[in-house]
C-alpha positions in Angstrom: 17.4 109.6 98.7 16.2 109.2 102.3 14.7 105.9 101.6 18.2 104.8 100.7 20.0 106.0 103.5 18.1 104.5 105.8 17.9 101.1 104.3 21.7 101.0 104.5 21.8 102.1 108.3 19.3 98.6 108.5 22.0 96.8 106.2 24.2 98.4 108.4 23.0 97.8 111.5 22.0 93.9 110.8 25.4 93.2 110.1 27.0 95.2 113.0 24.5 93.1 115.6 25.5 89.7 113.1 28.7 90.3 114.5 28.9 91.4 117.7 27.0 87.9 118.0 29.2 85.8 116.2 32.1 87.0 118.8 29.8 86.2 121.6 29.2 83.2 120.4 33.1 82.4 120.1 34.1 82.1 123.6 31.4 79.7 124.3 32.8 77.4 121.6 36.1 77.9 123.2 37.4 74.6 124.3 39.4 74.3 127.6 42.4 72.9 128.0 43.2 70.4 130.1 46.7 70.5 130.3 46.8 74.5 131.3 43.5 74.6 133.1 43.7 76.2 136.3 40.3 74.8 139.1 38.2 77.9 138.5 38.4 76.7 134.6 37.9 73.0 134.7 34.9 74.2 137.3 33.0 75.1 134.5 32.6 72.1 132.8 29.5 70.1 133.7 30.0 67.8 136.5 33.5 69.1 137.6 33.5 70.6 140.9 36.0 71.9 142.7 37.2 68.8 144.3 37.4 67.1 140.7 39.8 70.0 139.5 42.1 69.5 142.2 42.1 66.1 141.5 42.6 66.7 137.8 45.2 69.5 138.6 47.2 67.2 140.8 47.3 64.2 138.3 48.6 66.5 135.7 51.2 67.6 138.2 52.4 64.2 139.1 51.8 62.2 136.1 52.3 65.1 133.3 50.4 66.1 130.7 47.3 64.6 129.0 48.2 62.9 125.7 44.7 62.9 124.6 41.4 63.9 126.3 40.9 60.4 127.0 43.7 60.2 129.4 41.3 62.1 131.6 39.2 59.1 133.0 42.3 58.1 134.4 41.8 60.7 136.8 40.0 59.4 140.0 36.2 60.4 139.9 36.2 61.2 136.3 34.5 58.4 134.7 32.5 57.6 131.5 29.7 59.4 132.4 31.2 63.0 133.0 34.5 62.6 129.9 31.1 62.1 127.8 29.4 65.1 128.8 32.6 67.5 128.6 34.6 65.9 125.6 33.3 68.3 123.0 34.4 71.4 125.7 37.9 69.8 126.2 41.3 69.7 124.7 44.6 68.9 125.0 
């Protein structure tokens, strides 16, 4: 009977750490918006420093919101090179 009880606490245990990693894993597949970002967000995203965020914060504010994710290399210093390496973090 021992044997079983602690076979189930492994069971157990496996599934509880399973988890606990899948949530982990959750924010970082967490895509940011573009529309509601605020600069410490867009920040994060590779290539986007601070001075790119205000610029991206300030085109939403005049021009309105992004359509599509696209609309983003409309914003000056965002070009080909950085919409491709953050496209699959964004959304609108």
């Amino acid at each position: 009977m021992d044997v079983i009880r602690k076979v189930c606490l492994v069971f157990v245990l496996v599934a509880l750490v399973s988890f606990v990693g899948g949530l982990a894993g959750a924010k970082d597949n967490a895509k940011i918006n573009i529309n509601t970002a605020t600069i410490e967000e867009l920040t994060t995203l590779k290539g986007i420093g601070e001075k790119k965020a205000k610029s991206i914060v300030e085109y939403r504010e005049k021009a309105g919101p992004f359509v599509t994710i696209e609309d983003l290399k409309d914003v000056k210093g965002v070009g080909d090179k950085i919409f491709n390496n953050i496209k699959d973090q964004i959304t609108v």
